[in-house]
CHARMM internal coordinates of N, CA and C (Angstrom, degrees):
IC EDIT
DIST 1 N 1 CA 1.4497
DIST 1 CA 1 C 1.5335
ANGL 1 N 1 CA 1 C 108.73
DIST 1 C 2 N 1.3573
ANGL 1 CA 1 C 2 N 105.51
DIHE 1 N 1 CA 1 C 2 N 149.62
DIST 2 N 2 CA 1.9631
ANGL 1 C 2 N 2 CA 90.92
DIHE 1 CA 1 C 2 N 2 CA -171.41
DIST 2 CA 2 C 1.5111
ANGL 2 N 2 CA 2 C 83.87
DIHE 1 C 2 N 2 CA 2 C -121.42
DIST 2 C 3 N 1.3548
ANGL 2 CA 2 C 3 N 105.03
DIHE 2 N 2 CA 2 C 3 N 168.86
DIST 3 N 3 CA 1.1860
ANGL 2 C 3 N 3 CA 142.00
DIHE 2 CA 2 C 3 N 3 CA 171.99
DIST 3 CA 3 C 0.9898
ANGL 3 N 3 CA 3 C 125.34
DIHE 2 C 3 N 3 CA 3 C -125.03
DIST 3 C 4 N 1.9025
ANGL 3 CA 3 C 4 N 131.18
DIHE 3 N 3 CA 3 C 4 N 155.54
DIST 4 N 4 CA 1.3821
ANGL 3 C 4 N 4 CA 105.85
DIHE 3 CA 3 C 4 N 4 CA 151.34
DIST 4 CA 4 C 1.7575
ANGL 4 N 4 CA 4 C 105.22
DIHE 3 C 4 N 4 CA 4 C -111.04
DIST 4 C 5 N 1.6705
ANGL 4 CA 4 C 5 N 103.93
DIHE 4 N 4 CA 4 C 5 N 172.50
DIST 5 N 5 CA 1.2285
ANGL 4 C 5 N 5 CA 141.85
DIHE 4 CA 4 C 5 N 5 CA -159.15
DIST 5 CA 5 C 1.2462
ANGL 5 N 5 CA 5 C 117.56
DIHE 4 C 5 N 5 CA 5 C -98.19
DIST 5 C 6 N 1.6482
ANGL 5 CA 5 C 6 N 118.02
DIHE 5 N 5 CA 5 C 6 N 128.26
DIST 6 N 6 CA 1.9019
ANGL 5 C 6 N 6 CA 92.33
DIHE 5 CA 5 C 6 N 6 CA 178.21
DIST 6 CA 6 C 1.4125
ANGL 6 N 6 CA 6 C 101.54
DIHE 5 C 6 N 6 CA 6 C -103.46
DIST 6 C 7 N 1.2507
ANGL 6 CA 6 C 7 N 80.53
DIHE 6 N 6 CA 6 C 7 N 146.24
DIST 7 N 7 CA 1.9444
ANGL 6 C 7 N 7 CA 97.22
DIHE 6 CA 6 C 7 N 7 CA -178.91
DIST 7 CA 7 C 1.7149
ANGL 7 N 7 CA 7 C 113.85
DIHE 6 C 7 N 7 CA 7 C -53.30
DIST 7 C 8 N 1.5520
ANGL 7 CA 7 C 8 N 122.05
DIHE 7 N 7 CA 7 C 8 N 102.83
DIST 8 N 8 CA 1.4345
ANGL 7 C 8 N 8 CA 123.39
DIHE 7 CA 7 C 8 N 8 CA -152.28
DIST 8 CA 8 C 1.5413
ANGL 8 N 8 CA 8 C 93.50
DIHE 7 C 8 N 8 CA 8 C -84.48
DIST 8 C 9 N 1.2636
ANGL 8 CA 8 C 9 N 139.80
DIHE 8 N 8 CA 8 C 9 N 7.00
DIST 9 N 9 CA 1.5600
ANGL 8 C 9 N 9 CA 144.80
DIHE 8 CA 8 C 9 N 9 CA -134.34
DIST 9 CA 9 C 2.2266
ANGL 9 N 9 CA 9 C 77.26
DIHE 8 C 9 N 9 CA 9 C -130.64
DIST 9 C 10 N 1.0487
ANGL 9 CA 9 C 10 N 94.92
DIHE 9 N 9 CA 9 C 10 N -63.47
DIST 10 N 10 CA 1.4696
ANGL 9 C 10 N 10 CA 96.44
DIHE 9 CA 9 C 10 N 10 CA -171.32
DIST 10 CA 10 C 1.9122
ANGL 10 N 10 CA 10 C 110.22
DIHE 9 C 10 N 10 CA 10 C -72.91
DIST 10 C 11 N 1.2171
ANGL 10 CA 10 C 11 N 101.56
DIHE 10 N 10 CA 10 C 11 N -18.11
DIST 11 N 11 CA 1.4610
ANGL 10 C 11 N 11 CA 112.46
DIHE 10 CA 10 C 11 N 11 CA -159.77
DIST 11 CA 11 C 1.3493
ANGL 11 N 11 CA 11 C 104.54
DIHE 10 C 11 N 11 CA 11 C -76.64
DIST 11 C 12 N 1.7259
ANGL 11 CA 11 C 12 N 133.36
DIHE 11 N 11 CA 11 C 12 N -26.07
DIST 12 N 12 CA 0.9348
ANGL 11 C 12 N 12 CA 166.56
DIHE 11 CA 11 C 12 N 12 CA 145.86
DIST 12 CA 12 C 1.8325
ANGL 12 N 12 CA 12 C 110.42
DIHE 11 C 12 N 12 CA 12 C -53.73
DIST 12 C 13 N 1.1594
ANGL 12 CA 12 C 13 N 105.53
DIHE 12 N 12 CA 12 C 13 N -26.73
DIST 13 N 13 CA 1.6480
ANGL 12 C 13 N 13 CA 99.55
DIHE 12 CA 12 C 13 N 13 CA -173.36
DIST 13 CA 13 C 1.7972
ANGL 13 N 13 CA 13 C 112.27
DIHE 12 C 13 N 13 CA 13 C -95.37
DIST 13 C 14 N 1.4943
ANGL 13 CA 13 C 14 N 77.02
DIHE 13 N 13 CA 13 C 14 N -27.80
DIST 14 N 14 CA 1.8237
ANGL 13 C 14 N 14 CA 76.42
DIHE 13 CA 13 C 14 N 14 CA -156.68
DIST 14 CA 14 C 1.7906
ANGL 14 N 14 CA 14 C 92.36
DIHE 13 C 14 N 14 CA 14 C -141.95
DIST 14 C 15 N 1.9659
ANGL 14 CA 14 C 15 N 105.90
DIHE 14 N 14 CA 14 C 15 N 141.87
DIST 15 N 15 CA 1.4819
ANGL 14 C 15 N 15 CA 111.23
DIHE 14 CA 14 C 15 N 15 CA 179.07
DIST 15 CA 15 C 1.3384
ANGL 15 N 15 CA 15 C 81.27
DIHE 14 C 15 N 15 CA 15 C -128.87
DIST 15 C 16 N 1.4924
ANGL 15 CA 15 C 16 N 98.42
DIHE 15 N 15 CA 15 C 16 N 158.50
DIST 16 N 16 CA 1.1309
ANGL 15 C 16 N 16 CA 126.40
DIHE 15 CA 15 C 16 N 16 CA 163.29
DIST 16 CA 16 C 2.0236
ANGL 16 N 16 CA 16 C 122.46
DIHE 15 C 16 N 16 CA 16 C -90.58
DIST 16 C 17 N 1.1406
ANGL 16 CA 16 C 17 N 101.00
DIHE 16 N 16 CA 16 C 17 N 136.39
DIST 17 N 17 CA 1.3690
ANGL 16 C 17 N 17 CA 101.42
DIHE 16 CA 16 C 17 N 17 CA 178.71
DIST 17 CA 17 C 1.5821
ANGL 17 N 17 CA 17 C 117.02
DIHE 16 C 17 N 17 CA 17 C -100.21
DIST 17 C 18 N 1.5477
ANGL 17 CA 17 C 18 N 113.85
DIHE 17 N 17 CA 17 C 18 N 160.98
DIST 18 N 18 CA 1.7223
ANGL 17 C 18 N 18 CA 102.83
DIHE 17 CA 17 C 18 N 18 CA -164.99
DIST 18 CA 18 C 1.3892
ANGL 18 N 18 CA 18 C 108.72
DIHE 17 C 18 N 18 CA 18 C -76.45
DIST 18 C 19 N 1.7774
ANGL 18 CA 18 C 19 N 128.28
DIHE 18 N 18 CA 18 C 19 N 26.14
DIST 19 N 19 CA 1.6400
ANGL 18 C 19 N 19 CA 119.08
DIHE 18 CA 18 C 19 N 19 CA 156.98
DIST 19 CA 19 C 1.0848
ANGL 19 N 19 CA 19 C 84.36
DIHE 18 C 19 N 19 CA 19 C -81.81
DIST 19 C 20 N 1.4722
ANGL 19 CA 19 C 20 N 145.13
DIHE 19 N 19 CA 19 C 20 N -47.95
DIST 20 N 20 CA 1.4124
ANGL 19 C 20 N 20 CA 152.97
DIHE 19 CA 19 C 20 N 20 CA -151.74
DIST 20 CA 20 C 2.2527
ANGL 20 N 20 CA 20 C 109.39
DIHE 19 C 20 N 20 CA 20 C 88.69
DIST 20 C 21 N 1.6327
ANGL 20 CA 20 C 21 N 84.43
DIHE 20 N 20 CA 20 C 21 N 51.68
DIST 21 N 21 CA 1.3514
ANGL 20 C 21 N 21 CA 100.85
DIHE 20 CA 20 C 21 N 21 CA 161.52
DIST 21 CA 21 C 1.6337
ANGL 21 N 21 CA 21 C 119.16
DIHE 20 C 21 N 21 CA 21 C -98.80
DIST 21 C 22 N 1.1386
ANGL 21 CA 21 C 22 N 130.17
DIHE 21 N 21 CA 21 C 22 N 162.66
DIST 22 N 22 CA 1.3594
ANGL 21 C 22 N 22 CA 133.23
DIHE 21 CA 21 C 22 N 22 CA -150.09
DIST 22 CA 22 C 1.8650
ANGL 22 N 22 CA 22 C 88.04
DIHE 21 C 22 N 22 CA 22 C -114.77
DIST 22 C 23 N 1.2907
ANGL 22 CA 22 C 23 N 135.45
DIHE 22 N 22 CA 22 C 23 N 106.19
DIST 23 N 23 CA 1.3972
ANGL 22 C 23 N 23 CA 146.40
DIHE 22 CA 22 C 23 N 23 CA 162.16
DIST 23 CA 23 C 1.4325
ANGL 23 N 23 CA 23 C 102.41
DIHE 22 C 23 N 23 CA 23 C -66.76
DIST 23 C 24 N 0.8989
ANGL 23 CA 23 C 24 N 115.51
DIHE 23 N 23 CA 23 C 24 N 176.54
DIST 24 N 24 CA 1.4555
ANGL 23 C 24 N 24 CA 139.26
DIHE 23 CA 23 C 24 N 24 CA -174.06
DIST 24 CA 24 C 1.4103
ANGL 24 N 24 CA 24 C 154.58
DIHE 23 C 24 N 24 CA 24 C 161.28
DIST 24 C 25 N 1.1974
ANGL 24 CA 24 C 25 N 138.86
DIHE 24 N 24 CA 24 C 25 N 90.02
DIST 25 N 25 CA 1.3130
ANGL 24 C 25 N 25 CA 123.72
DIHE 24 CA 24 C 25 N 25 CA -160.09
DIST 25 CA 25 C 1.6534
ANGL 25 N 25 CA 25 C 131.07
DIHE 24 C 25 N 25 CA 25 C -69.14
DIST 25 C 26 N 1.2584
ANGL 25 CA 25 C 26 N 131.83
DIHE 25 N 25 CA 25 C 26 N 114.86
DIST 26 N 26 CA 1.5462
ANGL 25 C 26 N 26 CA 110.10
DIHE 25 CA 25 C 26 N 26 CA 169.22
DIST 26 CA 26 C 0.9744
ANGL 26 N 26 CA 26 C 172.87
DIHE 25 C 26 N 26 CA 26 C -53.90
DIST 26 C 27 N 1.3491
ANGL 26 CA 26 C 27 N 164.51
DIHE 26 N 26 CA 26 C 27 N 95.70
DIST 27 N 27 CA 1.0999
ANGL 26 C 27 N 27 CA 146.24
DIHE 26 CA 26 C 27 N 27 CA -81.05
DIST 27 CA 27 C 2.1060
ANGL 27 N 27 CA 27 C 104.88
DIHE 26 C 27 N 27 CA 27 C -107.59
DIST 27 C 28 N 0.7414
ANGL 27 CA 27 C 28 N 105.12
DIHE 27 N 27 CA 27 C 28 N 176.87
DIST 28 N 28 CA 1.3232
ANGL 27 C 28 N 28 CA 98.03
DIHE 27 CA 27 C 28 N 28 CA -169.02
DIST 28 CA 28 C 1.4678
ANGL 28 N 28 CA 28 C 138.72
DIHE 27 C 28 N 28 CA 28 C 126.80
DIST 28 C 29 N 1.3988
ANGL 28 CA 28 C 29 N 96.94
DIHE 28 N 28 CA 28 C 29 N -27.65
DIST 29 N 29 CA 2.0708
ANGL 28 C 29 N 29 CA 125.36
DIHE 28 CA 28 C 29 N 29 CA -153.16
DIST 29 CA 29 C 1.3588
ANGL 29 N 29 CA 29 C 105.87
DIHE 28 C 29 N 29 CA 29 C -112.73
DIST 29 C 30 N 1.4735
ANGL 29 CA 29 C 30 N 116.66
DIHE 29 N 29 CA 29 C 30 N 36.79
DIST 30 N 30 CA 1.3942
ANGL 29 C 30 N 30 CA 121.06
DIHE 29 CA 29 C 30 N 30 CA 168.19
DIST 30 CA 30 C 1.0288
ANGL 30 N 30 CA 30 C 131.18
DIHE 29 C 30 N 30 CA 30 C -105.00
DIST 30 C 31 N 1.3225
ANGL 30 CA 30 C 31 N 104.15
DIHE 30 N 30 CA 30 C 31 N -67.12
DIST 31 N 31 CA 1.7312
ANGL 30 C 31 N 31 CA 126.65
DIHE 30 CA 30 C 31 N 31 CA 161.96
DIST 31 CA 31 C 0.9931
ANGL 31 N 31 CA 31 C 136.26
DIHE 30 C 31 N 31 CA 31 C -123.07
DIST 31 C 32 N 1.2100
ANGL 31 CA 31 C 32 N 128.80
DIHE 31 N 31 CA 31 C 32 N -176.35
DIST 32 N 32 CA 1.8746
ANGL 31 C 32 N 32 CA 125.30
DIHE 31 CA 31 C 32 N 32 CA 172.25
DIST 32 CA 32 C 1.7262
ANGL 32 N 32 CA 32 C 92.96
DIHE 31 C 32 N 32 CA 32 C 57.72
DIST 32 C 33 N 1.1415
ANGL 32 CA 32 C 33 N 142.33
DIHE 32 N 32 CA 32 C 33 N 32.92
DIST 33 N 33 CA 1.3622
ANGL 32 C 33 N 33 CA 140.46
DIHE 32 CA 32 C 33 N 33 CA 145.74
DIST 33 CA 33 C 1.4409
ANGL 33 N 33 CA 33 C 126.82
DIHE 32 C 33 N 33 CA 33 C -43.53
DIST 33 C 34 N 1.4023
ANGL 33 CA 33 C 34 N 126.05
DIHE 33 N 33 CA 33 C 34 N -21.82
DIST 34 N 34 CA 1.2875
ANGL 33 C 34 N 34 CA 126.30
DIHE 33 CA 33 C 34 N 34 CA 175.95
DIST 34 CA 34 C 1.5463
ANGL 34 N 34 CA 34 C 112.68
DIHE 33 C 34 N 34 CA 34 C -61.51
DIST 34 C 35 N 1.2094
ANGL 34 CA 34 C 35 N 110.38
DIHE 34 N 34 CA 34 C 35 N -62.76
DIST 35 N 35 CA 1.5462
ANGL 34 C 35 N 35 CA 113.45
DIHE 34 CA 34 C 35 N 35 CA 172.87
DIST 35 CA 35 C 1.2890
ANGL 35 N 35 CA 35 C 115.71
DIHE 34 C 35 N 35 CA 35 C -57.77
DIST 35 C 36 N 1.6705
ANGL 35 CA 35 C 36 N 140.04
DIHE 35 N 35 CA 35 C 36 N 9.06
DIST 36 N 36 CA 1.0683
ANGL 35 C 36 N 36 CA 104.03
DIHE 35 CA 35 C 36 N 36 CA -176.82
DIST 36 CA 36 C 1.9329
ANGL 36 N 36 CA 36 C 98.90
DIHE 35 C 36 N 36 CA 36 C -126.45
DIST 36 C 37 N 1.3613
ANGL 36 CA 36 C 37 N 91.46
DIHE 36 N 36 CA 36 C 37 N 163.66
DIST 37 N 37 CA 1.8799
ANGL 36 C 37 N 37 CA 78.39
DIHE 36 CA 36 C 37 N 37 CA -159.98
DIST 37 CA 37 C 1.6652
ANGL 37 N 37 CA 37 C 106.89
DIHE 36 C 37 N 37 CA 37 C -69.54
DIST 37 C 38 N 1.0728
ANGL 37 CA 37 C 38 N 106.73
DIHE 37 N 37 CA 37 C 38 N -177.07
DIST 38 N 38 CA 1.6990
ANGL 37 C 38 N 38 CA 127.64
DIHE 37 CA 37 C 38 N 38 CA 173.00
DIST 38 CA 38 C 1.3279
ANGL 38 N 38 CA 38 C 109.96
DIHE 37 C 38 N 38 CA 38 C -65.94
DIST 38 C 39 N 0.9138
ANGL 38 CA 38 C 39 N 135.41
DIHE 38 N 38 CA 38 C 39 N -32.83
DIST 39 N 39 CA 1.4280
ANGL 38 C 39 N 39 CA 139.00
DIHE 38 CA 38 C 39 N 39 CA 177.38
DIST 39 CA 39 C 1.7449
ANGL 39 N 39 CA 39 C 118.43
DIHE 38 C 39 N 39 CA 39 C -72.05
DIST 39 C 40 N 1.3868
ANGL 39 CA 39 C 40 N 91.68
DIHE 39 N 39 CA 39 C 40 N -57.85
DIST 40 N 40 CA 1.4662
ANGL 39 C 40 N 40 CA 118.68
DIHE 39 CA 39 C 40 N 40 CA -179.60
DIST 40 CA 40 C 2.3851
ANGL 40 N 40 CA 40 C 108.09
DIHE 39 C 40 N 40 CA 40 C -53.48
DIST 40 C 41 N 1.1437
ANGL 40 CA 40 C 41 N 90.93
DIHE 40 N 40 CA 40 C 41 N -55.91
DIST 41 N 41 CA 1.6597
ANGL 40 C 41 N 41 CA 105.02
DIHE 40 CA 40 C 41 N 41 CA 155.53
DIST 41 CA 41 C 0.9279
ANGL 41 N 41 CA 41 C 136.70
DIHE 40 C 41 N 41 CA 41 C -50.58
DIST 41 C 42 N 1.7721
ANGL 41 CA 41 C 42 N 119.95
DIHE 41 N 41 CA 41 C 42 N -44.01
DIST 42 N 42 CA 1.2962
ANGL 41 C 42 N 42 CA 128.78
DIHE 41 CA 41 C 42 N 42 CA 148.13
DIST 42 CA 42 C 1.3404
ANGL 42 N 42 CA 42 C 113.56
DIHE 41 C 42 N 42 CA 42 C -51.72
DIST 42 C 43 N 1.2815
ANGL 42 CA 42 C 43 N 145.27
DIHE 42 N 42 CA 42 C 43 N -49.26
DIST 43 N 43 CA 1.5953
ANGL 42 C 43 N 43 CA 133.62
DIHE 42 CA 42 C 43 N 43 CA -157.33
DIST 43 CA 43 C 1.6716
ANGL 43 N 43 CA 43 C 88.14
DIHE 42 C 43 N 43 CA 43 C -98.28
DIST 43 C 44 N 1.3903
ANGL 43 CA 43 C 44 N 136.03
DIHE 43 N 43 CA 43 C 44 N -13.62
DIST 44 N 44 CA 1.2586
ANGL 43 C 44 N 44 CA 105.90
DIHE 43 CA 43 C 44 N 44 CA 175.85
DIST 44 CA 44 C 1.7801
ANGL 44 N 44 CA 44 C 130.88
DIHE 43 C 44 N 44 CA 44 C -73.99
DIST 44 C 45 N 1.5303
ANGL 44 CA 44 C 45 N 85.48
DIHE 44 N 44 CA 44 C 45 N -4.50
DIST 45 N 45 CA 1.6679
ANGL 44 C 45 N 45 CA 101.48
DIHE 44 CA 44 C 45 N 45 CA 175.79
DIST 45 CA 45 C 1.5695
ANGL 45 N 45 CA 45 C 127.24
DIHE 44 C 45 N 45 CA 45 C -84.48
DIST 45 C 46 N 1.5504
ANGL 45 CA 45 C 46 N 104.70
DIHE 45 N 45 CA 45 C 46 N -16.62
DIST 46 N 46 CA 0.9361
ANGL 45 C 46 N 46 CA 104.60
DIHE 45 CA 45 C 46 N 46 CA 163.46
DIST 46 CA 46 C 1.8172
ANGL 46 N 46 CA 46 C 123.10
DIHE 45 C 46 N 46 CA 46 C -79.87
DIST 46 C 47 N 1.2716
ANGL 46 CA 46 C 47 N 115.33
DIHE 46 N 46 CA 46 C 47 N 147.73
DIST 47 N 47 CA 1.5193
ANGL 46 C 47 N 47 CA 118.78
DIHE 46 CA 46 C 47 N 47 CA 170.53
DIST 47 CA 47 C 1.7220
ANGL 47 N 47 CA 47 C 114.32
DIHE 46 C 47 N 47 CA 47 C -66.78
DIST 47 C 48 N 1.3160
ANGL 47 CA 47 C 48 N 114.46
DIHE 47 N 47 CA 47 C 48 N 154.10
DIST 48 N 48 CA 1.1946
ANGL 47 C 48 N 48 CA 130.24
DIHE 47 CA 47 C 48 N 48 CA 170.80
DIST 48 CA 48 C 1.5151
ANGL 48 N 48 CA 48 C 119.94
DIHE 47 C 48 N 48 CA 48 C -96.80
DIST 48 C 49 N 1.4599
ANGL 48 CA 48 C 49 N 131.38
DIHE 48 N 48 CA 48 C 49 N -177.84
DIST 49 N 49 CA 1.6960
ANGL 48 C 49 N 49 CA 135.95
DIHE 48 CA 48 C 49 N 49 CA 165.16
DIST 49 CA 49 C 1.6849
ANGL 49 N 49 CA 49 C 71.70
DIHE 48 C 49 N 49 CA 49 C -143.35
DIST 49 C 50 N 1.3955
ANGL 49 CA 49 C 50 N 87.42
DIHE 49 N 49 CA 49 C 50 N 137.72
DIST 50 N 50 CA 2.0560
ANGL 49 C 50 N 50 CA 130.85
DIHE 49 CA 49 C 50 N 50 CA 152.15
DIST 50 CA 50 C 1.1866
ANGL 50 N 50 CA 50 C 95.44
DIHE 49 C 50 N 50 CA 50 C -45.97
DIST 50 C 51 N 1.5963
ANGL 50 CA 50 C 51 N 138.15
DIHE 50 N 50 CA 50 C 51 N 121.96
DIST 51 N 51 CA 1.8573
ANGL 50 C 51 N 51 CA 130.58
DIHE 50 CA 50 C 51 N 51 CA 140.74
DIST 51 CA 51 C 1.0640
ANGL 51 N 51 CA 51 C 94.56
DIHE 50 C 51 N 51 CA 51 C -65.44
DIST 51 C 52 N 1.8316
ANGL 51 CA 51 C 52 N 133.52
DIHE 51 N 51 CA 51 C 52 N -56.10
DIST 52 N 52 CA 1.5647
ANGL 51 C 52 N 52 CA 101.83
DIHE 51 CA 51 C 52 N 52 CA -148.33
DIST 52 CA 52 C 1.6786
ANGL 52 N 52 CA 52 C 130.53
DIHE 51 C 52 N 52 CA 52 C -79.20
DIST 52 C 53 N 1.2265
ANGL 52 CA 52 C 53 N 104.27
DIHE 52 N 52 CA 52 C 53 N 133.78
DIST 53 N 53 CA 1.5592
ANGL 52 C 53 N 53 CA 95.17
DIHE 52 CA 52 C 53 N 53 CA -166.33
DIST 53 CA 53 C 1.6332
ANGL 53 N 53 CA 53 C 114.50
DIHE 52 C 53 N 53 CA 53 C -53.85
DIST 53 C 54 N 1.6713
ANGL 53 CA 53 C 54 N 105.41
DIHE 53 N 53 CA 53 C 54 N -26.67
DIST 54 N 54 CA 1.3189
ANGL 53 C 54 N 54 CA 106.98
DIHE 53 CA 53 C 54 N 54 CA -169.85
DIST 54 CA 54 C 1.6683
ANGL 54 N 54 CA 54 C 120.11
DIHE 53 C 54 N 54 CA 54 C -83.23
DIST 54 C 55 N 1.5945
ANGL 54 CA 54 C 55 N 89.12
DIHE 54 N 54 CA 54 C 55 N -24.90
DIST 55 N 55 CA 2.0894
ANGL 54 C 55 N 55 CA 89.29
DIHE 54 CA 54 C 55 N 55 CA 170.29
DIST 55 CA 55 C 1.7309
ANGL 55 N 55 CA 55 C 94.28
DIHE 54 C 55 N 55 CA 55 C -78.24
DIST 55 C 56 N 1.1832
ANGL 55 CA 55 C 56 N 127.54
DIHE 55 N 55 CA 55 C 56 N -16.42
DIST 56 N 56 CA 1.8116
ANGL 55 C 56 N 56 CA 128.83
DIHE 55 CA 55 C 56 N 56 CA 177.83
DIST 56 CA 56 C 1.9704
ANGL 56 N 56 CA 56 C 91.84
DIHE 55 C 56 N 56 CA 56 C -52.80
DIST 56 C 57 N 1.3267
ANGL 56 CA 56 C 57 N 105.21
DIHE 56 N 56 CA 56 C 57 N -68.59
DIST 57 N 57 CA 1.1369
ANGL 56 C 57 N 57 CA 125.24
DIHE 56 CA 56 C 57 N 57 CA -137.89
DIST 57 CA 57 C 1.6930
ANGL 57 N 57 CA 57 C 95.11
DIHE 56 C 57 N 57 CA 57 C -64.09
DIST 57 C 58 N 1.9117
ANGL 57 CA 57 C 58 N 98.86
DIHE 57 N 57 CA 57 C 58 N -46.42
DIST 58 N 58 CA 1.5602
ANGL 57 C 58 N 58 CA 88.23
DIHE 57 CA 57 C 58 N 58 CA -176.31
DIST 58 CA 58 C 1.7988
ANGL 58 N 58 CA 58 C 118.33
DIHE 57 C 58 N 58 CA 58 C -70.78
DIST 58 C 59 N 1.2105
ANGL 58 CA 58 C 59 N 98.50
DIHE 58 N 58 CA 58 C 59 N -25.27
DIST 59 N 59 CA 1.4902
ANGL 58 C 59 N 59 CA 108.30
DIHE 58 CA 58 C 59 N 59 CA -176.97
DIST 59 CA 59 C 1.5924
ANGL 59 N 59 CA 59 C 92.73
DIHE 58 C 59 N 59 CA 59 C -47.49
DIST 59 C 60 N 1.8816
ANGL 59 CA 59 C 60 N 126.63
DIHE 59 N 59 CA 59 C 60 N -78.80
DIST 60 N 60 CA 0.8830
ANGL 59 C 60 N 60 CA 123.82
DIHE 59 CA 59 C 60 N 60 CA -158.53
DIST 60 CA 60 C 1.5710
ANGL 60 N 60 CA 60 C 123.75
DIHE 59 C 60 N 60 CA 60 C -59.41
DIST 60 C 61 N 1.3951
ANGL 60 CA 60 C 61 N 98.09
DIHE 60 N 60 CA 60 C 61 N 14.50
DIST 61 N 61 CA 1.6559
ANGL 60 C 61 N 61 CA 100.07
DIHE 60 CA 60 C 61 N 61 CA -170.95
DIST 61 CA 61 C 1.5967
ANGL 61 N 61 CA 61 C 102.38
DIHE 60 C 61 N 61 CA 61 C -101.22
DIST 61 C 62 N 1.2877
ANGL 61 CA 61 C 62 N 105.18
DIHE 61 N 61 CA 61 C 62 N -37.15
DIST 62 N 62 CA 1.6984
ANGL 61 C 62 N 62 CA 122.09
DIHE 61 CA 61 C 62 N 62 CA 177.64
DIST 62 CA 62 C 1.6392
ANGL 62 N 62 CA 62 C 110.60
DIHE 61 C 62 N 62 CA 62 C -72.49
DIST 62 C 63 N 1.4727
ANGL 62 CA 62 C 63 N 116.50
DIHE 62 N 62 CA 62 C 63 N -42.00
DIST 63 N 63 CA 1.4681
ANGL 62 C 63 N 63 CA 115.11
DIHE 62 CA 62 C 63 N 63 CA 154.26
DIST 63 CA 63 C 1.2024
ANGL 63 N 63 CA 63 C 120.69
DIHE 62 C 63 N 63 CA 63 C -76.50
DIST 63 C 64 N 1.1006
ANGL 63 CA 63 C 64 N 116.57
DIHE 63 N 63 CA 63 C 64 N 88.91
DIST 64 N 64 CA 1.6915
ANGL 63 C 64 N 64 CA 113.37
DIHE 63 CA 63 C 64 N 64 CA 166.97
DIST 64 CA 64 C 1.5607
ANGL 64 N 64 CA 64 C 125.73
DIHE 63 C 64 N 64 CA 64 C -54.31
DIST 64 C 65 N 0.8596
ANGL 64 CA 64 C 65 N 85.47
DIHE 64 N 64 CA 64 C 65 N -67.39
DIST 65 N 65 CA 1.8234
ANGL 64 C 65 N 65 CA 90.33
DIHE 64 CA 64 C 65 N 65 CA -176.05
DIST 65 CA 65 C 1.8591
ANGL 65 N 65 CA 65 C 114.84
DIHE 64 C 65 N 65 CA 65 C -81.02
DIST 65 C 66 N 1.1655
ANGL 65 CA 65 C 66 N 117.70
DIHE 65 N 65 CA 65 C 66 N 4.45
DIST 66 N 66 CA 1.3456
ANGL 65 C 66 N 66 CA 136.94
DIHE 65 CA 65 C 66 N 66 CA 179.20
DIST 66 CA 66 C 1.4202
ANGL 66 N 66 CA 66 C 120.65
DIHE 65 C 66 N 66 CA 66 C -34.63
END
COOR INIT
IC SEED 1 N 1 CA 1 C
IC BUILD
């Protein structure tokens, strides 16, 4: 019997919230922090939401159970 699979690569990147908006954090906030200003560091900690409906749409297709 087949099934499908949720993408464990994306499943890790991105949650869904109960409007069923796509959260996310940005990339950036690992290393090489010296060069980047105080400000710029501060907003990388905050999470993001997806605008496009269509990276929305594929995301939620690859998260199944999301």
């Amino acid at each position: 019997m087949a099934f499908n699979k949720t993408s464990k690569s994306l499943a890790k990147r991105f949650k869904f919230t109960a409007k069923g908006k796509v959260k996310y954090h940005p990339c950036g906030h690992s290393h090489l922090l010296s060069k980047k200003s105080r400000k710029r560091k501060r907003n990388l900690r905050k999470g993001n939401f997806l605008k496009s409906k269509k990276i929305r749409k594929t995301i939620g297709r690859l998260l199944l159970y999301g």
